[in-house]
TORNUPA-705269 format. One record per atom (N, C-alpha, C): residue in three letters; x, y, z; atom name. Coordinates in pm, whole numbers. Each point is the difference from the previous one (the first is absolute). Example, Ala and Ser with C-alpha at 12.3 -4.5 7.8 and 13.67 -1.06 7.14 Angstrom:
% residues 2
Ala|1319|-569|780|N;
Ala|-89|119|0|CA;
Ala|90|120|0|C;
Ser|-35|105|-72|N;
Ser|82|119|6|CA;
Ser|-77|109|73|C;
% end
This chain:
% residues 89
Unk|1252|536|143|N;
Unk|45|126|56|CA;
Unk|-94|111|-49|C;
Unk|-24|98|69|N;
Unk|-106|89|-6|CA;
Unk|91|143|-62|C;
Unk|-3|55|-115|N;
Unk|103|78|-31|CA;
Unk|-152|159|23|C;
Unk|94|117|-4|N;
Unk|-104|130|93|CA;
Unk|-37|-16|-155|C;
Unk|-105|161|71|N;
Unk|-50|49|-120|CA;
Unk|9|93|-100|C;
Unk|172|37|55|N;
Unk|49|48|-65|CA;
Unk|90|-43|-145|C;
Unk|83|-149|51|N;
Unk|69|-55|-107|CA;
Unk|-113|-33|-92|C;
Unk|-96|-44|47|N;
Unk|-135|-69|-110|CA;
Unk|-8|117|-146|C;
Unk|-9|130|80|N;
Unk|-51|82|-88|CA;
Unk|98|47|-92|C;
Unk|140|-14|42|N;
Unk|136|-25|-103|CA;
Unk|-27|-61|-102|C;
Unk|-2|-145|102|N;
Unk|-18|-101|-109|CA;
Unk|-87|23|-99|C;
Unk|-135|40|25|N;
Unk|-119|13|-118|CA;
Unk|77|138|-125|C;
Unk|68|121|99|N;
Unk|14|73|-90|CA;
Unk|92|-60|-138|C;
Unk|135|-46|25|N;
Unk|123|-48|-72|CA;
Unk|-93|-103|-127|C;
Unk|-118|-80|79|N;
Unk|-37|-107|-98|CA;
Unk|-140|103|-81|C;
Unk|-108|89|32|N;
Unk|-10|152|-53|CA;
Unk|97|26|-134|C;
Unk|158|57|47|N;
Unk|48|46|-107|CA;
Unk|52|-86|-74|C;
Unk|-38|-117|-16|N;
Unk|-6|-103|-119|CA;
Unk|181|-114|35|C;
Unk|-11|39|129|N;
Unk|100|-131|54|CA;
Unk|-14|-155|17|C;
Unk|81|-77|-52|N;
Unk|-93|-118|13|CA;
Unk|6|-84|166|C;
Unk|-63|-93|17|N;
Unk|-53|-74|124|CA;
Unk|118|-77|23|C;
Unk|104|-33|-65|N;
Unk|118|-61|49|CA;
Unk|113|76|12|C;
Unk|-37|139|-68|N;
Unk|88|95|56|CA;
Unk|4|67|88|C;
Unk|-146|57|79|N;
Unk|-2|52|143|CA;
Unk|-11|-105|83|C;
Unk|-24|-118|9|N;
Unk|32|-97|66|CA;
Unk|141|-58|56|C;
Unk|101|2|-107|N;
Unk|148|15|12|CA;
Unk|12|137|83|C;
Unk|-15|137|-70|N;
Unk|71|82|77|CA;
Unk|-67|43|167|C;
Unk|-45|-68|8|N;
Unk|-88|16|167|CA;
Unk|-6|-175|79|C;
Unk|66|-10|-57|N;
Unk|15|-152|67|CA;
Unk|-107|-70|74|C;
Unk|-113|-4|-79|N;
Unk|-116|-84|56|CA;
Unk|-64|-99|-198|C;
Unk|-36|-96|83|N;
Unk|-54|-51|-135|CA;
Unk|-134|40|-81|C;
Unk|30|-10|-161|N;
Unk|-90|-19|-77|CA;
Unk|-107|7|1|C;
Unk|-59|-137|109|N;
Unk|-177|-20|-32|CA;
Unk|15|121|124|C;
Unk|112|35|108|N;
Unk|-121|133|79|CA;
Unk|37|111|-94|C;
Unk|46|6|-123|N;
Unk|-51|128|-20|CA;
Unk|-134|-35|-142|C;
Unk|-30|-67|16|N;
Unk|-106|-28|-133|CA;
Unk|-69|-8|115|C;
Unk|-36|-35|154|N;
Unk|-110|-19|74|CA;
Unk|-20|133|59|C;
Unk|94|117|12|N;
Unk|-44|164|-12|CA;
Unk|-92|35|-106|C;
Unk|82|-52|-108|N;
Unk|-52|106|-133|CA;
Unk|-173|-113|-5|C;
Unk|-18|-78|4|N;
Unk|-106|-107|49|CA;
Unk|-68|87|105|C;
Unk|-15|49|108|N;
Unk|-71|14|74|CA;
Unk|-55|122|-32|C;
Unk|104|99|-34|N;
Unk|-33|123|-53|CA;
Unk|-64|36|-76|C;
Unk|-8|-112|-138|N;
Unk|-114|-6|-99|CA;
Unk|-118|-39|51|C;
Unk|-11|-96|87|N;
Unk|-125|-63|26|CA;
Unk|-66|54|86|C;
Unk|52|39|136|N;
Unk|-34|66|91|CA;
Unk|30|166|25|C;
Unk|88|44|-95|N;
Unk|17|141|56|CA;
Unk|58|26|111|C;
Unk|135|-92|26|N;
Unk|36|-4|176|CA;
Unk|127|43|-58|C;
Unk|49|15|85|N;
Unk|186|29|-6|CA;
Unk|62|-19|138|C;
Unk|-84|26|97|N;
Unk|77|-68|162|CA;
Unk|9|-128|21|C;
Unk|91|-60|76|N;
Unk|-14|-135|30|CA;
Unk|-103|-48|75|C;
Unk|-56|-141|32|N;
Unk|-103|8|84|CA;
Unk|48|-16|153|C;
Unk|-123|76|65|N;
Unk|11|-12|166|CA;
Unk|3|-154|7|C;
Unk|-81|-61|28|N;
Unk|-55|-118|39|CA;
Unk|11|-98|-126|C;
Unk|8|-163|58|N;
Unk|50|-96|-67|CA;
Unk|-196|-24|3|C;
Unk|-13|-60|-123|N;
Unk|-168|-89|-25|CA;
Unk|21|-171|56|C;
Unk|66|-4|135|N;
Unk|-21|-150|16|CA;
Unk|-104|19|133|C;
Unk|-63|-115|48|N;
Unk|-86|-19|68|CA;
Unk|68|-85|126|C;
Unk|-31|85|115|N;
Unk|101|-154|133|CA;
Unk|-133|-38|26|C;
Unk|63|-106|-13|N;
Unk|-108|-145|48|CA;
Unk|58|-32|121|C;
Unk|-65|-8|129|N;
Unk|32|-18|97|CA;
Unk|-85|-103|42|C;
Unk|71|-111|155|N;
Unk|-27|-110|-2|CA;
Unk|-205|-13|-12|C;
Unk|-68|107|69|N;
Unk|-116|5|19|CA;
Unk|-71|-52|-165|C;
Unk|75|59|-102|N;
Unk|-46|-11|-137|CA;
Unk|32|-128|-76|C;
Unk|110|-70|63|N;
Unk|50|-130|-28|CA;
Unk|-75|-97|69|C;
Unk|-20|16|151|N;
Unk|-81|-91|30|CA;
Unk|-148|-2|-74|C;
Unk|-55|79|16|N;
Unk|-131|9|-76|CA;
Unk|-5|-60|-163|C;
Unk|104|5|-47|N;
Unk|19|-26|-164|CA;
Unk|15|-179|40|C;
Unk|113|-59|94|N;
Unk|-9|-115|19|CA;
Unk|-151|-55|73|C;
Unk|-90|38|70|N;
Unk|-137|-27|69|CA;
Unk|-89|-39|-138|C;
Unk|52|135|-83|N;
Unk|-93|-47|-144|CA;
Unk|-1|-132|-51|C;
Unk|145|-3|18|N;
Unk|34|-155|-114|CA;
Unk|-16|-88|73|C;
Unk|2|-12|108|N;
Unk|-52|-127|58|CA;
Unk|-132|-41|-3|C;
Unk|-88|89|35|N;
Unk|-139|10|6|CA;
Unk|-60|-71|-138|C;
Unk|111|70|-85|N;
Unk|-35|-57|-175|CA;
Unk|33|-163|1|C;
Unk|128|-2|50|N;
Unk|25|-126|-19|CA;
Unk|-153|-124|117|C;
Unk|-26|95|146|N;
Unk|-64|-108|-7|CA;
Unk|-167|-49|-26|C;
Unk|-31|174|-80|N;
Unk|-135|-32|-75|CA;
Unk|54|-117|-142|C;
Unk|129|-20|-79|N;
Unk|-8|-55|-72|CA;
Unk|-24|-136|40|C;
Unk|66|-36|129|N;
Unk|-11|-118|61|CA;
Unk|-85|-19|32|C;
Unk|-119|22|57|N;
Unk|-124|-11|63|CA;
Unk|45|42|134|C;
Unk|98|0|55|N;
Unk|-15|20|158|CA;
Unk|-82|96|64|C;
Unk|-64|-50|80|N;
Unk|-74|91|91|CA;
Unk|-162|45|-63|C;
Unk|8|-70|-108|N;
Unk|-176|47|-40|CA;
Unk|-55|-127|66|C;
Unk|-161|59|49|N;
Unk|-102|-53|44|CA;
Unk|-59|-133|-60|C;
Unk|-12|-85|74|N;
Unk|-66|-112|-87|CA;
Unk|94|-73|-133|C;
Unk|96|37|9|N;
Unk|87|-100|-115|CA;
Unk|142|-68|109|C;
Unk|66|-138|-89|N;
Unk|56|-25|75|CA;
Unk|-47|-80|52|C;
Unk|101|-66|82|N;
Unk|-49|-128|108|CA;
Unk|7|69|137|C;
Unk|-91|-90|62|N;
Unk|-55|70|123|CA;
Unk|83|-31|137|C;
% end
């Protein structure tokens, strides 16, 4: 769940005035590791909004077929198939 960017900055303040991580976690009813993955991002990155966009990649069939073309090709240079001059004729 994507919480705004407003509760975030709650959250950072309460854990700020020396609240602990299982206590603003209880009173805002979201868990633990997301509020250690605020106070985490905030240190590391300097962020406090949630993110727009997810970091996954769609692989669509064009990228699957091509990934399967690879492995075959591999499999049949391992085999010899299809090279010149080897093999029975």
């Amino acid at each position: 769940m994507i919480y705004s960017k407003e509760r975030r900055a709650v959250v950072l303040a309460l854990c700020d005035a020396g609240r602990g991580t299982r206590e603003v976690a209880l009173e805002f009813g979201v868990s633990e590791s997301w509020v250690r993955r605020v106070k985490q991002e905030r240190r590391e990155q300097a962020k406090v909004a949630p993110k727009l966009t997810r970091d996954r990649r769609h692989v669509g069939p064009a990228c699957r077929l091509a990934a399967y073309e690879g492995r075959r090709e591999a499999r049949r240079d391992a085999a010899g198939i299809g090279r010149v001059g080897r093999g029975r004729a």
